[in-house]
Backbone as a chain_set.jsonl record, in Angstrom:
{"seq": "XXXXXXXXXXXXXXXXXXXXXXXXXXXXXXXXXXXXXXXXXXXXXXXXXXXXXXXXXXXXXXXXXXXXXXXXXXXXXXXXXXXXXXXXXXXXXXXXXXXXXXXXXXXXXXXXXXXXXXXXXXXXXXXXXXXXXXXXXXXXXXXXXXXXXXXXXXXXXXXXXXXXXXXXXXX", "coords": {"N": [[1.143, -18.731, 22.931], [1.703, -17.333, 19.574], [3.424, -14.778, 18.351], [1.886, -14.181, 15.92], [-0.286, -14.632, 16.142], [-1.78, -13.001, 18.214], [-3.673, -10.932, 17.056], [-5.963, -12.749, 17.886], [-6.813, -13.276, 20.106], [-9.551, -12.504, 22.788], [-9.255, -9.449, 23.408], [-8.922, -6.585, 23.628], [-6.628, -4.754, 24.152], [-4.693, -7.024, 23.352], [-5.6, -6.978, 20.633], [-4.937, -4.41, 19.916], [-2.351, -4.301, 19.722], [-1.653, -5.69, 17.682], [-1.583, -3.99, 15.744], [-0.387, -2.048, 16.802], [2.248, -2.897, 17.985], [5.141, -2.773, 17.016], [7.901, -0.808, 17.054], [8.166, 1.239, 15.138], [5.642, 2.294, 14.12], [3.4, 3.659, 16.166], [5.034, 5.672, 15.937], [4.996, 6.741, 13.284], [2.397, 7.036, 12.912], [2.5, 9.364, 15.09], [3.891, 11.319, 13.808], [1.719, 11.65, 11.483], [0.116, 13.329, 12.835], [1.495, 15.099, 13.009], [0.938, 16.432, 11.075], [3.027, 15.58, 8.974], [2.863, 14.025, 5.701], [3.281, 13.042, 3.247], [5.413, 10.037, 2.084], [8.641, 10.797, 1.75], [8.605, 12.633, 3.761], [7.899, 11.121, 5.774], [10.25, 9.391, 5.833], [12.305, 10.981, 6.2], [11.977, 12.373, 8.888], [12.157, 10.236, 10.373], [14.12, 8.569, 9.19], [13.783, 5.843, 8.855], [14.238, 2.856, 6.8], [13.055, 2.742, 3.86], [11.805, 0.199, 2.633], [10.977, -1.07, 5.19], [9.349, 1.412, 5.958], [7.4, 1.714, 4.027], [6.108, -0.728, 4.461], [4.726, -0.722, 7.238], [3.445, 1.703, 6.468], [1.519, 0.396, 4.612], [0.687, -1.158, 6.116], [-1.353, 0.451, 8.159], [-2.549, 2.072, 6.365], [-3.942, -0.886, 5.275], [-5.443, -1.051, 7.535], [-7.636, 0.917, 7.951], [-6.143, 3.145, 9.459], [-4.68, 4.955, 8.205], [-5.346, 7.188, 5.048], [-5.018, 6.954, 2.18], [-3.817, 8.892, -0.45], [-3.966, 10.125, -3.941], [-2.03, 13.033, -5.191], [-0.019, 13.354, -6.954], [-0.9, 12.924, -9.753], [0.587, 12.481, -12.314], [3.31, 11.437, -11.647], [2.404, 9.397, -10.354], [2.016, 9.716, -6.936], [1.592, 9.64, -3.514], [-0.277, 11.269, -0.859], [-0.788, 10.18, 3.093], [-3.115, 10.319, 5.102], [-4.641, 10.743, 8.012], [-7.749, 8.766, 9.027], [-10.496, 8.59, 10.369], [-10.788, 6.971, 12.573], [-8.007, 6.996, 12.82], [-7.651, 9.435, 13.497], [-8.399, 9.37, 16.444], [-6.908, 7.994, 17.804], [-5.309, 10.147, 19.259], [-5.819, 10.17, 22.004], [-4.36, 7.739, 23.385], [-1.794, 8.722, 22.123], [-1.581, 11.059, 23.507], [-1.66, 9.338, 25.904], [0.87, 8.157, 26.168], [2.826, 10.024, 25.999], [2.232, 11.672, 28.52], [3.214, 9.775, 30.196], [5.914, 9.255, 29.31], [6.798, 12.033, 29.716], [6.6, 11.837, 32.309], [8.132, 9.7, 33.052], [10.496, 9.003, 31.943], [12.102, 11.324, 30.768], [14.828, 13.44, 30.207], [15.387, 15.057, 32.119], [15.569, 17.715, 31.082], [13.078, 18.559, 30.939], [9.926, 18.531, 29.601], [10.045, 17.467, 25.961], [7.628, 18.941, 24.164], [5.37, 21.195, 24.748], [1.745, 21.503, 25.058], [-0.888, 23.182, 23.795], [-4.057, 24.698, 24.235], [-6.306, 25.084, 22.135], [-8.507, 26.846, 22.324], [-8.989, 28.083, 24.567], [-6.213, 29.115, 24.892], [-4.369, 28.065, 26.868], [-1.51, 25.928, 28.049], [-1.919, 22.958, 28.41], [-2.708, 19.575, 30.152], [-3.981, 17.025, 29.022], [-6.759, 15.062, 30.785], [-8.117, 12.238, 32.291], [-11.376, 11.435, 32.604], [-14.155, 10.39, 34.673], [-17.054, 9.303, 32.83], [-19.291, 9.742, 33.607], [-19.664, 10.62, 36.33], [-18.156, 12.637, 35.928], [-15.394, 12.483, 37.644], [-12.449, 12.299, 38.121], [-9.831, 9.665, 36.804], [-8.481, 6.486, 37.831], [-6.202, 4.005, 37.847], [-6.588, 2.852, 40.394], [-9.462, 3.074, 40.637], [-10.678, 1.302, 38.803], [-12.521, -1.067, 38.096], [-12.08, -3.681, 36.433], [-14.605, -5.827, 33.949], [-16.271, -8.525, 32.883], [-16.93, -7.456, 29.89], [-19.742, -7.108, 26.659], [-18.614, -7.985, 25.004], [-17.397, -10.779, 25.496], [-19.13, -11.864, 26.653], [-21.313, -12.399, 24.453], [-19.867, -14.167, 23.301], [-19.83, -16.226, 25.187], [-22.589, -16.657, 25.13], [-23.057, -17.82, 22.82], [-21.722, -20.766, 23.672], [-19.175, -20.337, 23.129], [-16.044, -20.792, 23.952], [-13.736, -18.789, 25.66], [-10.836, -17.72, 26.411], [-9.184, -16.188, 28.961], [-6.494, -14.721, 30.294], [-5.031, -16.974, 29.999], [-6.516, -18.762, 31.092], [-9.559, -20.551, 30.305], [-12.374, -19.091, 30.0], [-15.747, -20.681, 30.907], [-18.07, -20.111, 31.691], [-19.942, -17.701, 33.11], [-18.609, -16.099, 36.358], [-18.954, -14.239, 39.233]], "CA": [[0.571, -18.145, 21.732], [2.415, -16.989, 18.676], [3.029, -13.223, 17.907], [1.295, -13.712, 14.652], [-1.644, -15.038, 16.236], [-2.497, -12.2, 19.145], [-5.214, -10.665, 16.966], [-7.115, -13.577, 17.741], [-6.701, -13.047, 21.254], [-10.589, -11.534, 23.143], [-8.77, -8.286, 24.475], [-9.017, -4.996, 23.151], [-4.837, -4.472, 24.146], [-3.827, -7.655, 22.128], [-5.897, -6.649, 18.953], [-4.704, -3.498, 19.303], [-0.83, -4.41, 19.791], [-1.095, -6.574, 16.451], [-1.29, -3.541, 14.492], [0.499, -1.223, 17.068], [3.291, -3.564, 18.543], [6.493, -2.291, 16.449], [8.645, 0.431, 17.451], [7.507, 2.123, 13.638], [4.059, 2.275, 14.012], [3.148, 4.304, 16.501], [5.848, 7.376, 15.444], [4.433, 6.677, 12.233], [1.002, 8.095, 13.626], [2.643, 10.859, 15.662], [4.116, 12.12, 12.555], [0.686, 11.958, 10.753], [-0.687, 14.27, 13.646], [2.017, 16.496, 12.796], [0.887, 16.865, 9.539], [3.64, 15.074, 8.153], [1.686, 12.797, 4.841], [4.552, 12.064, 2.227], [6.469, 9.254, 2.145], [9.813, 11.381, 1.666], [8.842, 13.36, 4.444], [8.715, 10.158, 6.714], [11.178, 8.627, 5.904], [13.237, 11.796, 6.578], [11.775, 12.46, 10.144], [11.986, 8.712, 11.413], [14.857, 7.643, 9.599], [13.617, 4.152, 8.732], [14.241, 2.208, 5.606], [11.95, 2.561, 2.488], [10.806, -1.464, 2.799], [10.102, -0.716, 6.502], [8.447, 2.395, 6.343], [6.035, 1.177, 3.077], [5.221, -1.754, 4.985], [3.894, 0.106, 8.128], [1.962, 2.654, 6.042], [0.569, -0.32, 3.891], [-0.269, -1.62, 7.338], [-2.079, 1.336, 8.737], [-3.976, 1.756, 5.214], [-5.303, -1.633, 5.218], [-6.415, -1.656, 8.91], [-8.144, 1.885, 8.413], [-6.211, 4.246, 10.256], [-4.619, 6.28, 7.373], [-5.927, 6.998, 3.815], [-3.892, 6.826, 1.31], [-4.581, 9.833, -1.295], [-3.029, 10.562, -4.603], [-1.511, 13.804, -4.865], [0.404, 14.135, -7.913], [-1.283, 11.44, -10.823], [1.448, 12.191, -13.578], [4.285, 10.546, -11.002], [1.988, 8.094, -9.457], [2.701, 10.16, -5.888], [0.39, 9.285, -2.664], [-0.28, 11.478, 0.851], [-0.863, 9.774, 3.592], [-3.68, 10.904, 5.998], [-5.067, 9.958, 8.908], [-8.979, 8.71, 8.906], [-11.53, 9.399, 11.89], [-9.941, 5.885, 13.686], [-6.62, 7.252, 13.308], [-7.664, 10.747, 14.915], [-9.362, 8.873, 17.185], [-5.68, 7.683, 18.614], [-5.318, 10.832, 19.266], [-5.794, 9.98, 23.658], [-3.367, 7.089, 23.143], [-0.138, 9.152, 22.325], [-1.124, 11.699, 24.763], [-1.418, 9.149, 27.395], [2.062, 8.101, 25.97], [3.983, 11.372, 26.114], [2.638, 12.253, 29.655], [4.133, 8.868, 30.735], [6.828, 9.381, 29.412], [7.018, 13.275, 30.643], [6.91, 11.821, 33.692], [9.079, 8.38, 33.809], [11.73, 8.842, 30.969], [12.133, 12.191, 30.316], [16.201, 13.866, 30.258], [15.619, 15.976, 33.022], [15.458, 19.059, 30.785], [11.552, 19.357, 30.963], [9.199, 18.224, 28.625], [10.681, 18.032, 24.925], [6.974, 19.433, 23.597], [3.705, 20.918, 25.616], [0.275, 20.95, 24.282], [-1.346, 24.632, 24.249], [-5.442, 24.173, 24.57], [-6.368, 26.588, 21.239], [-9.673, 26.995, 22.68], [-8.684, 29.198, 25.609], [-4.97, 29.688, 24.841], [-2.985, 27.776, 27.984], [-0.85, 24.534, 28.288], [-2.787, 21.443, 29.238], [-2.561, 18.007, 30.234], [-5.095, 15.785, 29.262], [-6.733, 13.842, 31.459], [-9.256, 11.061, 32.534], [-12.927, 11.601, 33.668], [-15.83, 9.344, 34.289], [-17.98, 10.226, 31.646], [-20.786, 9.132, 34.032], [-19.613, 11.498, 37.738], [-16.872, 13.6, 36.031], [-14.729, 12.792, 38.564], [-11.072, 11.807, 37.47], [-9.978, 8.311, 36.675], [-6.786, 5.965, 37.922], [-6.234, 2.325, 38.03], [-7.286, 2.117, 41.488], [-10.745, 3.321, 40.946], [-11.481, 1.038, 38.063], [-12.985, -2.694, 38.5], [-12.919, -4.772, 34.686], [-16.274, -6.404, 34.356], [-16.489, -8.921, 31.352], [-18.116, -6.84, 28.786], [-20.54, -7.823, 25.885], [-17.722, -9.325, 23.817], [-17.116, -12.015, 26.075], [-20.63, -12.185, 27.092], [-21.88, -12.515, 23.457], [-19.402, -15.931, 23.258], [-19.802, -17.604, 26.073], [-23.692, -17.197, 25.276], [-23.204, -18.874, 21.758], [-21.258, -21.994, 23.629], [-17.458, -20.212, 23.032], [-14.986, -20.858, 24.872], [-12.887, -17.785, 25.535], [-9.361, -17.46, 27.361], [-8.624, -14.839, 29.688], [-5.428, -14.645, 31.022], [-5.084, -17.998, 29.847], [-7.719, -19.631, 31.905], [-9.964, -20.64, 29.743], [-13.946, -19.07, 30.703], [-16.671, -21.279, 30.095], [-19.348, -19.809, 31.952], [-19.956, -16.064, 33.956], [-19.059, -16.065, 37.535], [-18.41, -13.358, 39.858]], "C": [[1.68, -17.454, 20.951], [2.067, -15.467, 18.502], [1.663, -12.821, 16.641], [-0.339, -13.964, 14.884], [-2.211, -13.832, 17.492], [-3.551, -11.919, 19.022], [-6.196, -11.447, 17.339], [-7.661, -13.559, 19.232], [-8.717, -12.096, 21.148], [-10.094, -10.621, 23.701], [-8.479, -7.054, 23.233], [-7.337, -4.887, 23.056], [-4.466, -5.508, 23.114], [-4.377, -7.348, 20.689], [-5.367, -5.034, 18.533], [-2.576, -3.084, 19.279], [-0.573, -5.445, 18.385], [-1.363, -5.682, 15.805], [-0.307, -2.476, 15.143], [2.165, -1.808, 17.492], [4.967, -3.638, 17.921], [6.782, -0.704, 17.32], [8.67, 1.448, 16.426], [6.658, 2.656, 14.185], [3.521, 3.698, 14.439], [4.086, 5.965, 15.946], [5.347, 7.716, 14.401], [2.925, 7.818, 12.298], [1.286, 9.146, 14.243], [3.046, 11.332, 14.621], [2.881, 12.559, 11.847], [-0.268, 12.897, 11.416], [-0.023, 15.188, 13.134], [2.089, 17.285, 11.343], [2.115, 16.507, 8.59], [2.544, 13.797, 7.21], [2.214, 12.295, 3.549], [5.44, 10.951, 2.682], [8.014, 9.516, 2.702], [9.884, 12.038, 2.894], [8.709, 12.503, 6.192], [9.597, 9.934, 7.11], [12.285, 9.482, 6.633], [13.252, 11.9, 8.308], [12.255, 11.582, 10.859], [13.291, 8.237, 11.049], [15.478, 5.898, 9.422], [13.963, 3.587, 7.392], [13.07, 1.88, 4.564], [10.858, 0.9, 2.781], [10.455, -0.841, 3.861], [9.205, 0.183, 6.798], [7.211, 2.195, 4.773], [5.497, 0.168, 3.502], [4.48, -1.579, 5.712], [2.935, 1.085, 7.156], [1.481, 1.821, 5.691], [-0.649, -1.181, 5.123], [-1.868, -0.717, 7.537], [-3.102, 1.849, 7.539], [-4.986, 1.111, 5.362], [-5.923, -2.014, 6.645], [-7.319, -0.334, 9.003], [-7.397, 3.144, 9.05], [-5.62, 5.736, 9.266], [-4.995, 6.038, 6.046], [-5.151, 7.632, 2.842], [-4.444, 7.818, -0.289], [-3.543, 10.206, -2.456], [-2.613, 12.477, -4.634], [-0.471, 14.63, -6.528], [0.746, 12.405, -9.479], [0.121, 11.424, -12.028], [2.861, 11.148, -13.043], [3.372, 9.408, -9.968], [2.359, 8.379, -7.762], [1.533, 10.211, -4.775], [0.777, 9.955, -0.883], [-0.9, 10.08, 1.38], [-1.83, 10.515, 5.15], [-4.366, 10.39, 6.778], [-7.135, 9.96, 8.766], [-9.236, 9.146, 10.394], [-10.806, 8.316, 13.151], [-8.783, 6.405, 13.788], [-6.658, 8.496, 14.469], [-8.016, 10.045, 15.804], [-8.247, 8.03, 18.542], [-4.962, 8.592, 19.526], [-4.737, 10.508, 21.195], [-4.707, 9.023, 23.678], [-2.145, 7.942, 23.326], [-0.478, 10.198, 23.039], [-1.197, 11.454, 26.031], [0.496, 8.596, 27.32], [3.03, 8.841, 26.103], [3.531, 11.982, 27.656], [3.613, 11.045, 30.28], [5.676, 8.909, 30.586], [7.772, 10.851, 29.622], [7.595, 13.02, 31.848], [8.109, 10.65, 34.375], [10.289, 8.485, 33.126], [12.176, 9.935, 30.56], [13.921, 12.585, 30.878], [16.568, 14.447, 31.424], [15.258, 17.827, 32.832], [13.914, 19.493, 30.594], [10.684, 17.921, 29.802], [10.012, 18.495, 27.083], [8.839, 18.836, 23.766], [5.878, 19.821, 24.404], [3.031, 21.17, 24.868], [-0.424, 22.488, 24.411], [-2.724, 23.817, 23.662], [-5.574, 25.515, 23.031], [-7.399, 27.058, 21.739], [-9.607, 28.151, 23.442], [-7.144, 29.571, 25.83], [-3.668, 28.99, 26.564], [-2.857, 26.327, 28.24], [-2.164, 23.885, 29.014], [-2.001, 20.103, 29.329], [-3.386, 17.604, 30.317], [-5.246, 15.106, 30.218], [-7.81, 13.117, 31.627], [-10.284, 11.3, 33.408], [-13.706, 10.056, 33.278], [-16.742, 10.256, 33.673], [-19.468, 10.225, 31.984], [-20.901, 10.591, 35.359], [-18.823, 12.578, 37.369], [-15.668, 13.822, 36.771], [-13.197, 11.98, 37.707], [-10.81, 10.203, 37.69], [-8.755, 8.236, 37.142], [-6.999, 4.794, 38.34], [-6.775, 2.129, 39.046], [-8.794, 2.472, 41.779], [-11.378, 2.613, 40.151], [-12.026, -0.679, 38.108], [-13.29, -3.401, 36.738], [-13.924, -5.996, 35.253], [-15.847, -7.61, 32.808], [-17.352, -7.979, 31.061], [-18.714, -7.526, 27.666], [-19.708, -8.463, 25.098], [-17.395, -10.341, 24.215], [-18.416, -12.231, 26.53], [-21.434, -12.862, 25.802], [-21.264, -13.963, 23.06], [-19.817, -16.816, 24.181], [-21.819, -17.764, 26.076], [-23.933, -18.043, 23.558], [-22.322, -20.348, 21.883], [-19.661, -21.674, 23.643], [-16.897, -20.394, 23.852], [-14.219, -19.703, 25.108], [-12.161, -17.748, 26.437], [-9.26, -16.515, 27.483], [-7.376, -15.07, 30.833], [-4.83, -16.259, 31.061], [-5.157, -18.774, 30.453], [-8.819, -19.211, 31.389], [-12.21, -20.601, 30.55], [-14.63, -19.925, 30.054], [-18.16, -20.613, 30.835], [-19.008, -18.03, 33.014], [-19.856, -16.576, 35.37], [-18.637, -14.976, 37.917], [-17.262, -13.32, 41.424]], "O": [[2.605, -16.982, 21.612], [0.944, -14.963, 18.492], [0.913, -11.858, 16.477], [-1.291, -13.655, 14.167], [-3.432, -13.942, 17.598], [-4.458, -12.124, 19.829], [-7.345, -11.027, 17.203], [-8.84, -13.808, 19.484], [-9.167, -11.445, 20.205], [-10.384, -10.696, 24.895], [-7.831, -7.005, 22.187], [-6.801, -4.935, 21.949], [-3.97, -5.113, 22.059], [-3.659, -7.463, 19.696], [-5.345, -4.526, 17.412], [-1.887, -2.11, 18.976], [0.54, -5.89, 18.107], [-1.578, -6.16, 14.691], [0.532, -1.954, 14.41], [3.148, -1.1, 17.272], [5.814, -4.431, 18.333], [6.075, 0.105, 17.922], [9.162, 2.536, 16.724], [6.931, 3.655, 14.851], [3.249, 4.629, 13.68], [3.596, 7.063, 15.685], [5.117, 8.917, 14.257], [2.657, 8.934, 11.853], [0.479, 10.068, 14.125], [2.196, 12.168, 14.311], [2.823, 13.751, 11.546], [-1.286, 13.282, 10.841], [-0.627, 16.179, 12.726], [2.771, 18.148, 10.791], [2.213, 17.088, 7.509], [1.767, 12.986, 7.714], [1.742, 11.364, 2.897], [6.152, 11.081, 3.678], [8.572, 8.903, 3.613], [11.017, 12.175, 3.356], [9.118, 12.898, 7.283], [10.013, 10.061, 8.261], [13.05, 8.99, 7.463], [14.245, 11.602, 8.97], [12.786, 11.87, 11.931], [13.92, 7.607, 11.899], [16.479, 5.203, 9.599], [13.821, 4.582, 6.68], [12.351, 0.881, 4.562], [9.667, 0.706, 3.021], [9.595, 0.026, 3.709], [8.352, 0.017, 7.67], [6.128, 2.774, 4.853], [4.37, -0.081, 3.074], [3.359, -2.019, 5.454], [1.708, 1.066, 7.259], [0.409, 1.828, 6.296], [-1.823, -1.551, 5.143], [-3.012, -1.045, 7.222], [-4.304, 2.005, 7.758], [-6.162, 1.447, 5.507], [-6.668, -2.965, 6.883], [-7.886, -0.251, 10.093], [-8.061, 4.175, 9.156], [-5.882, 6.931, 9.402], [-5.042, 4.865, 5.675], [-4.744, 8.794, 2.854], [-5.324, 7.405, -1.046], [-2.407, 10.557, -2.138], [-3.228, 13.087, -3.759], [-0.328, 15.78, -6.943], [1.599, 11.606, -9.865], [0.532, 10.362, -12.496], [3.369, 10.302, -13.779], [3.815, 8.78, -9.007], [2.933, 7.459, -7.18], [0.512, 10.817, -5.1], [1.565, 9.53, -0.039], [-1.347, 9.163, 0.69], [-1.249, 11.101, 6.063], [-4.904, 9.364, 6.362], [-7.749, 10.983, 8.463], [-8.563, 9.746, 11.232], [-10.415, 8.666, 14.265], [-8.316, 6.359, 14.926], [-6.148, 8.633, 15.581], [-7.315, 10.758, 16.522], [-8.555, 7.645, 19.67], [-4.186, 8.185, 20.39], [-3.57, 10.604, 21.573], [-3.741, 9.628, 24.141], [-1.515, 7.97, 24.383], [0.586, 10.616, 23.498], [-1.047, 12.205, 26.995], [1.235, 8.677, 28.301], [4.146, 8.373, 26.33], [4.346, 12.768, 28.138], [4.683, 11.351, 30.806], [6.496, 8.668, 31.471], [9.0, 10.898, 29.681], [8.568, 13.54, 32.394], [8.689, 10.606, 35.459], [11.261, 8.027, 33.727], [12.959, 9.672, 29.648], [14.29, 12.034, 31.915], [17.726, 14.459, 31.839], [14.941, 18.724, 33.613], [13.588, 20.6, 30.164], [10.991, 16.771, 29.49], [10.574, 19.58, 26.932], [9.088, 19.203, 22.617], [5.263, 18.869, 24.887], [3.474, 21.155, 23.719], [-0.344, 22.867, 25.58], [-2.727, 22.801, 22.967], [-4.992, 26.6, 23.022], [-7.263, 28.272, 21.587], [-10.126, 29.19, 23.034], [-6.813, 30.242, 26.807], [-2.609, 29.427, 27.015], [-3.793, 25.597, 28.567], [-3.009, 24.25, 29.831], [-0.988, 19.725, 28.741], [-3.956, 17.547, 31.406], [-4.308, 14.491, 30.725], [-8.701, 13.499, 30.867], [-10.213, 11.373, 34.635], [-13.807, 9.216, 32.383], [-17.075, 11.425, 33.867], [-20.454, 10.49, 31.295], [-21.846, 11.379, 35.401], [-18.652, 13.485, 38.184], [-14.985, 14.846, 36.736], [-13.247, 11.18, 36.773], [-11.413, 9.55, 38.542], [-7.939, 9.158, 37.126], [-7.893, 4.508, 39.136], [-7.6, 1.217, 39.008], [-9.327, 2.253, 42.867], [-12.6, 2.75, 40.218], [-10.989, -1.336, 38.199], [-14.342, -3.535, 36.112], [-14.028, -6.686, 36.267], [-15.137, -7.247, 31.87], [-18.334, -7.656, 31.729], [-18.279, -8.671, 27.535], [-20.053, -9.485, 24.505], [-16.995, -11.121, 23.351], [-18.474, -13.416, 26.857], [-22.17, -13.817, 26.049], [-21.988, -14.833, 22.574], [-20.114, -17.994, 23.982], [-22.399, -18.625, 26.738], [-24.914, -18.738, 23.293], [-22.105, -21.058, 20.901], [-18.881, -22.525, 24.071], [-17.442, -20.025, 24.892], [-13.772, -19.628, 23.964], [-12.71, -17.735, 27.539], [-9.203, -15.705, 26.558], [-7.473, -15.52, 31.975], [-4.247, -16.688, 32.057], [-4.265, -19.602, 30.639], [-9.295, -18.093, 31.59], [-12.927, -21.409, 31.14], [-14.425, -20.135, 28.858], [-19.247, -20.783, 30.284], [-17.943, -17.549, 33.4], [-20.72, -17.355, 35.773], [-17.867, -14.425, 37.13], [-16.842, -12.246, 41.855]]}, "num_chains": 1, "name": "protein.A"}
């Protein structure tokens, strides 16, 4: 399969690596947490080249995750803010920054922690069942087809997983 074709892919990870799958993108979004929402004030942080960094925001516009707001009409001048999908990434880069707390980090610590405002002391997010409350980790979790592959293969689709191609439910 071709990069350009992933979205087409049935998997939640490849549709969501055809809009995240640059080394932009995502910083792009940690910046917009940090309340960075100008252009100028991108470009400055990250670094990147004008074409490159208007192409990624134009991305993240037209897929929803930030909204593109004018700001100052006499120069034609546009923030950049994140919608409810973009907050909504929110678990994403902080499963990203403990990983890399924990696998890539200098040695000198953490370069940022997370204070809880709620009750005032450092946290680390983490993973419950939203069913027992009990904490989550790869080896407790079993993938099931869910209704998006259920909903094809009952209109006749064909759908590839792991490229072996399902045609019918077995267990």
């Amino acid at each position: 399969m071709r990069w350009e074709e992933i979205d087409t892919q049935v998997c939640s990870i490849a549709r969501g690596l055809a809009i995240f799958g640059d080394k932009w993108t995502l910083l792009i979004v940690r910046d917009a947490f940090r309340r960075i929402r100008r252009f100028s004030d991108f470009q400055k942080s990250l670094g990147i080249t004008k074409h490159r960094l208007s192409d990624r925001l134009n991305r993240l516009v037209e897929v929803g995750i930030l909204n593109k707001v004018l700001y100052d009409e006499k120069r034609a001048r546009y923030e950049y803010r994140l919608t409810q999908k973009g907050i909504e990434l929110y678990p994403v880069l902080m499963t990203v920054v403990q990983w890399g707390d924990k696998w890539v980090c200098d040695g000198d610590g953490s370069p940022v922690v997370f204070e809880h405002k709620l009750c005032g002391h450092e946290t680390q997010p983490k993973y419950i069942c939203d069913q027992c409350e009990e904490d989550i980790n790869a080896r407790d979790i079993l993938p099931k087809i869910g209704p998006g592959i259920e909903s094809k293969l009952q209109r006749g689709e064909a759908v590839s997983r792991d490229g072996v191609e399902v045609k019918s439910i077995t267990n």
